[in-house]
C-alpha positions in Angstrom: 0.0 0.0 0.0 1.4 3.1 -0.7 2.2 5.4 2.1 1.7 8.8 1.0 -1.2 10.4 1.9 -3.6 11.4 -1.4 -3.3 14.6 -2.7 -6.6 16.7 -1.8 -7.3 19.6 -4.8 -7.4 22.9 -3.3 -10.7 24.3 -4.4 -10.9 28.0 -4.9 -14.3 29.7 -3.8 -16.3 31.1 -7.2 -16.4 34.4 -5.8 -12.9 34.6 -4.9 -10.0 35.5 -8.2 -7.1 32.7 -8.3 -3.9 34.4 -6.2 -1.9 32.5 -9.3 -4.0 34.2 -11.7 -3.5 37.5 -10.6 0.2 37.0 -9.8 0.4 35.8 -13.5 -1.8 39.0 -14.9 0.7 41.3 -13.0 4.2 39.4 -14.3 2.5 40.1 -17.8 2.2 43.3 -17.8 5.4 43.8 -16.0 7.2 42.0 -18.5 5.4 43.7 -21.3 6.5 47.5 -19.8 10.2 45.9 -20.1 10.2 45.1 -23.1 12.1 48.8 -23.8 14.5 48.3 -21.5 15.1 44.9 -22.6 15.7 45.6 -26.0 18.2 48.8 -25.1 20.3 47.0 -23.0 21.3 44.8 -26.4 22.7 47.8 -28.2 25.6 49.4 -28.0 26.0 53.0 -26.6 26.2 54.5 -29.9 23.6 53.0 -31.3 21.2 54.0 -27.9 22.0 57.6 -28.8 21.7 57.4 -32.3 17.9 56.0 -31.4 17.5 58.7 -29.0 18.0 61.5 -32.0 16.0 59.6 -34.3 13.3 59.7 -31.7 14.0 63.3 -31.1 13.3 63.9 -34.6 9.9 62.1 -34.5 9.0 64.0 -31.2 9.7 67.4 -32.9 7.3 66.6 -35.6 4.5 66.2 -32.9 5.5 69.0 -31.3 4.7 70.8 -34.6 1.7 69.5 -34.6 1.2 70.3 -31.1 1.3 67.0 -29.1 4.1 66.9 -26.4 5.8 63.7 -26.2 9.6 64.0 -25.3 12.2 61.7 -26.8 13.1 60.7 -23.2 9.5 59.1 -22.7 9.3 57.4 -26.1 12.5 55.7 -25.4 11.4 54.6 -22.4 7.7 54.3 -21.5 5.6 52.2 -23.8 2.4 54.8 -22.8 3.9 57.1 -25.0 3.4 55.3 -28.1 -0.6 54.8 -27.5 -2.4 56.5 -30.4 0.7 56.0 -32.9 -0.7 54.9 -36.5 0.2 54.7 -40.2 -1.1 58.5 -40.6 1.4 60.2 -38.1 3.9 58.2 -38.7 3.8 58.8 -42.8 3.1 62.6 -41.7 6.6 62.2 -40.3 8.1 60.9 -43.4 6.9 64.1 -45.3 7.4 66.4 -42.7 11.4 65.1 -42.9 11.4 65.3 -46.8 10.2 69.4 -46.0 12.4 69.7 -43.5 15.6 68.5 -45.7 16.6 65.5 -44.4 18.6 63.1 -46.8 16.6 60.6 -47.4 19.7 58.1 -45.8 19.0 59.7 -42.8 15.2 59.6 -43.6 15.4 55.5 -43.9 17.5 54.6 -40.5 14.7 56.9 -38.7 11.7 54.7 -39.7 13.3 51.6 -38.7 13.8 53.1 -35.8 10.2 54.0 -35.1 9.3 50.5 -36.5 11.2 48.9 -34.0 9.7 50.8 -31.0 6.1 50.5 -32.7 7.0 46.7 -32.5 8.0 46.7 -29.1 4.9 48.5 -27.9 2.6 47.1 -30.5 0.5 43.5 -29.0 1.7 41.3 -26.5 3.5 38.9 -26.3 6.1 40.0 -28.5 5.0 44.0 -27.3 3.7 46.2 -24.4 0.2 46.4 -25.7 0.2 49.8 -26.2 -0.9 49.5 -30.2 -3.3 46.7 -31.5 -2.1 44.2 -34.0 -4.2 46.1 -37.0 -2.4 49.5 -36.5 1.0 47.8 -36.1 0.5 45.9 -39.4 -0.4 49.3 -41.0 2.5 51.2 -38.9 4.8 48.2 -40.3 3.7 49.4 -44.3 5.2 52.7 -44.1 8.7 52.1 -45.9 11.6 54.6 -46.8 13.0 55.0 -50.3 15.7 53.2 -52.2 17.3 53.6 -55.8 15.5 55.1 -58.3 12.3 56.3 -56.2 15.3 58.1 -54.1 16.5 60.0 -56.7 12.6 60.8 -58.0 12.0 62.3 -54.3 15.7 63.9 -54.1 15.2 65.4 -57.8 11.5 66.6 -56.9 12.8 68.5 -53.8 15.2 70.0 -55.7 13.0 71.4 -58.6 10.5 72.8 -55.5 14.0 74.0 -54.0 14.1 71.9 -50.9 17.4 70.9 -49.5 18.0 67.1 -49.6 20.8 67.0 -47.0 20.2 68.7 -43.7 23.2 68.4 -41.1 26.9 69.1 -41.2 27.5 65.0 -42.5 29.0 65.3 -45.8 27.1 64.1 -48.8 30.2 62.2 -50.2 33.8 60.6 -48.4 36.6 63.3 -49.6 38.9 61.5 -51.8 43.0 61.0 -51.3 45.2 59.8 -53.3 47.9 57.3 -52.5 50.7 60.8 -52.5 48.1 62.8 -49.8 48.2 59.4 -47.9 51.4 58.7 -47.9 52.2 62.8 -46.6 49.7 62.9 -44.3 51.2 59.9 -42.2 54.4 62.4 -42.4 52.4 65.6 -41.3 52.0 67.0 -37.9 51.6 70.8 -36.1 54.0 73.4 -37.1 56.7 73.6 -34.6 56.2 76.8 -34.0 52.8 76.6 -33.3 53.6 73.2 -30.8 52.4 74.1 -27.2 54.7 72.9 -24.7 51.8 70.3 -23.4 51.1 69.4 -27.2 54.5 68.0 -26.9 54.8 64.4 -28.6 52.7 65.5 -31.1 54.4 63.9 -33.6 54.4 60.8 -32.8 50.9 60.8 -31.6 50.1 62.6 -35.0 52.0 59.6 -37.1 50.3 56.8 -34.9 46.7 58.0 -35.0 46.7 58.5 -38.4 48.7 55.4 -39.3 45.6 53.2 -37.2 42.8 55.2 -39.5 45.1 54.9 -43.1 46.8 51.8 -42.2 44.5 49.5 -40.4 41.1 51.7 -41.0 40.2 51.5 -37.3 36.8 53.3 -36.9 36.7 56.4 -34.2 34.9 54.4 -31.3 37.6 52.1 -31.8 40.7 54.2 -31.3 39.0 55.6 -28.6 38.6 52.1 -26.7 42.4 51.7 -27.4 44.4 50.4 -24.4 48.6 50.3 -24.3 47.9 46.6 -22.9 46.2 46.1 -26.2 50.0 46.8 -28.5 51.9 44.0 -28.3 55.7 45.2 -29.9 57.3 42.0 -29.3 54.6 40.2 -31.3 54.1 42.9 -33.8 50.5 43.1 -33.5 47.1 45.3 -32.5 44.3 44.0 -30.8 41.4 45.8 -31.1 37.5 45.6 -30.2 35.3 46.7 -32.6 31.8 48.0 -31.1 30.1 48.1 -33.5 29.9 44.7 -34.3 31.3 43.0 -30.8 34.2 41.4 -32.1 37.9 41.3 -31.4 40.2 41.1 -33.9 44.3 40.9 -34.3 46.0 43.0 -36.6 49.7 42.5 -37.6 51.1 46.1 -37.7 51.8 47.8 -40.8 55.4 49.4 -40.9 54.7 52.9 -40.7 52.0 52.2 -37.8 54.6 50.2 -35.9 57.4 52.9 -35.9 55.2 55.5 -34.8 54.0 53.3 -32.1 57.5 52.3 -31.0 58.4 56.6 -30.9 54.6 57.1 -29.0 54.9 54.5 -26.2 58.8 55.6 -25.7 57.8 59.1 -24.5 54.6 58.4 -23.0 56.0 57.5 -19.6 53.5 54.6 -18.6 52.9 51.4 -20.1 48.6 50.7 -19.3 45.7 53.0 -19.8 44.2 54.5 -22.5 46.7 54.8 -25.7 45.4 58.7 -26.3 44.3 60.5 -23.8 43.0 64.2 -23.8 43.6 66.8 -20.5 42.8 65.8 -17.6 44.2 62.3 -19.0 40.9 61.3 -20.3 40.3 59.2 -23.3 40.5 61.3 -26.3 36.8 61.9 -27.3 35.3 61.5 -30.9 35.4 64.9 -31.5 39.0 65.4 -30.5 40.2 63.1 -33.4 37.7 64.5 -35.6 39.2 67.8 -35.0 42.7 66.7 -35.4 42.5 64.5 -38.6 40.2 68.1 -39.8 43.8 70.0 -39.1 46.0 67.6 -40.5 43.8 67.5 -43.7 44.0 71.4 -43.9 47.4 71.4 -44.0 47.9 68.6 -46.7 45.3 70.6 -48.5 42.4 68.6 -48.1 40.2 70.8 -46.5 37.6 68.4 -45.7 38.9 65.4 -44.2 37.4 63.3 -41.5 38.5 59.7 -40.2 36.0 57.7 -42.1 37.2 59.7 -45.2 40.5 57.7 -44.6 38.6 54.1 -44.1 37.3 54.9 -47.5 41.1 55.4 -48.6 41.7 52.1 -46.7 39.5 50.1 -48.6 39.7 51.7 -52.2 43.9 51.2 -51.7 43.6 47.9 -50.5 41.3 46.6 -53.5 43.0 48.4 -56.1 46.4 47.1 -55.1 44.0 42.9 -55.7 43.3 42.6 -51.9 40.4 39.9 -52.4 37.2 41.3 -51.1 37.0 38.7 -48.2 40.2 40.1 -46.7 39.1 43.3 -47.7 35.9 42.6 -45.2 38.3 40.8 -42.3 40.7 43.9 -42.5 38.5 46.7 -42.2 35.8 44.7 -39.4 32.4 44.3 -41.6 30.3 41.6 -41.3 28.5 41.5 -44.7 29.7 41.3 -48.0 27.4 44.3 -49.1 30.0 47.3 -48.0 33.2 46.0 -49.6 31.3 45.8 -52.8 30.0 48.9 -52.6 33.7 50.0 -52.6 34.8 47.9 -55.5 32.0 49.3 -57.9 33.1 52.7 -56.3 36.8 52.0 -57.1 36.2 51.9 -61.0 36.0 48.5 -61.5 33.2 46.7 -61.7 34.2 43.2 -62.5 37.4 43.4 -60.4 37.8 39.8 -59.1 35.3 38.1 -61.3 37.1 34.7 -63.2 35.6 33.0 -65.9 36.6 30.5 -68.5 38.7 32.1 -71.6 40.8 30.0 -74.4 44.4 30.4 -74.3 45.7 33.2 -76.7 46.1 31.4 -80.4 49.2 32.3 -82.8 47.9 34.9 -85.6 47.6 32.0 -88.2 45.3 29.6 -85.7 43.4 32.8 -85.3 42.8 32.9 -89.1 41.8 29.2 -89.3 39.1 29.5 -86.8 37.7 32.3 -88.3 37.3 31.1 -91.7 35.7 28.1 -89.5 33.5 29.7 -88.2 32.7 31.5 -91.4 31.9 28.2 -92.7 29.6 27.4 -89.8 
């Protein structure tokens, strides 16, 4: 006979609600209301503030309309998205067009707002906040690529509205292989060298040896370490942010002489590789600035550091660098951007193999022409 005693249902009055029932209700909607913070804590930094100016953007078209919702509370509380639908949000795609947005710009906006009306739209996947028919709608509203893009940029132009609002170039500055090769020689006028600027040079030849050399992005030289150039072993470890890798990188000459001179007369050996005043990391603007003052005075008046990633690539595939190295080298994850740069490189069928017949002596030639005639 077994010893343990039957089990005896518990039997919840009619008139009372199950306590499991209303714990379960409440977890719901808990974990519906996190479903903002859950997505934000998968993005990077830079890509959090990126969203935060796109939702800025879509805030000061409601404001124009006047309906007060701040960027801060559509980032963050799904309430704020209640009442969202295809009309406002395709309102906001031609308010941007009026306001002279490029239309780049216009495109990385709406998926931004997509993905917020996603995470507020219907449980479970969203907060609840819009119903499954206005999120379908919401999810219609698309941005414009290739030849409708250049209809709407055209159009705006006849009616003389800017199609490029901002201070982001329209177009990389180009270099040639000479500008390169001088810039990695060019620092401050010594006369102009303040006595804390000191080291310039050598700072000068390694920062812009990592952008023409090894076509680090900005957030990556910022994240530099000393720990993270290994002399002995020749080579650069660095994080990339932006797509959460690490990779090694076998120093280039130059980049490895300028780095030898650097890390001599810095006078410690961990911590950030460039640091600012106050020995803070360098910021993003800081080496924006500097690689805009070392342009000037190579004459490019222009120049910015993903000017010289574009150098990087276009160098790399016009000296035969196969695209796949091309990719590993520069930190992309897709095919789709290295191509880009081999059509823009002049070259459109640059690494493409296909079967050819061996060159024929002039008098073979002549035979398989009158062949062929005959055919």
């Amino acid at each position: 006979m077994d010893p343990t005693p039957a089990r005896v249902p518990i039997m919840v009055p009619r008139s009372s609600e199950n306590p499991l029932a209303m714990a379960g209700k409440i977890a719901n909607e808990m974990s519906h209301a996190d479903r903002f913070t859950s997505y934000q804590q998968q993005l990077t930094e830079n890509t959090r503030q990126r969203q935060y100016h796109d939702l800025q953007a879509l805030s000061n078209y409601l404001a124009s309309a006047g309906i007060e919702r701040p960027a801060s509370d559509l980032m963050a509380d799904p309430l704020a998205w209640q009442g969202m639908t295809y009309g406002i949000l395709r309102g906001f795609v031609v308010w941007s067009l009026q306001q002279g947005y490029s239309i780049g710009t216009i495109n990385v906006r709406l998926a931004t707002l997509r993905q917020y009306c996603r995470l507020a739209g219907p449980p479970p996947q969203g907060a609840g906040m819009i119903s499954e028919a206005d999120l379908a709608a919401l999810l219609t509203v698309k941005g414009y690529a290739g030849k409708p893009a250049r209809n709407v940029d055209q159009d705006r132009v006849h009616h003389g509205i800017p199609t490029r609002k901002g201070a982001k170039k329209r177009e990389a500055t180009p270099l040639t292989s000479i500008q390169a090769l001088t810039l990695k020689q060019t620092t401050t006028s010594p006369h102009k060298v303040r006595h804390r600027d000191k080291g310039n040079r050598d700072r000068d030849a390694l920062l812009i040896g990592l952008l023409v050399e090894h076509a680090l992005r900005v957030s990556e030289i910022i994240a530099l370490n000393i720990e993270h150039l290994d002399l002995t072993a020749g080579t650069l470890t660095i994080y990339r942010q932006k797509t959460n890798q690490t990779d090694t990188h076998r120093f280039m000459h130059h980049t490895r002489l300028a780095a030898e001179s650097y890390l001599a007369q810095l006078g410690r050996k961990e911590g950030p590789l460039f640091v600012g005043y106050q020995s803070k990391r360098l910021s993003a603007r800081a080496i924006n600035d500097r690689v805009h003052e070392l342009g000037q005075l190579v004459g490019l008046s222009t120049l910015s550091p993903h000017d010289l990633r574009h150098f990087w690539a276009f160098d790399a595939l016009r000296n035969g660098t196969p695209i796949d190295q091309v990719k590993s080298g520069g930190g992309w994850r897709s095919d789709s951007m290295v191509l880009r740069y081999a059509k823009q490189s002049g070259i459109a069928n640059a690494g493409v193999k296909i079967t050819e017949a061996p060159m024929l002596e002039a008098s073979s030639r002549k035979k398989v022409a009158s062949d062929l005639f005959q055919l």
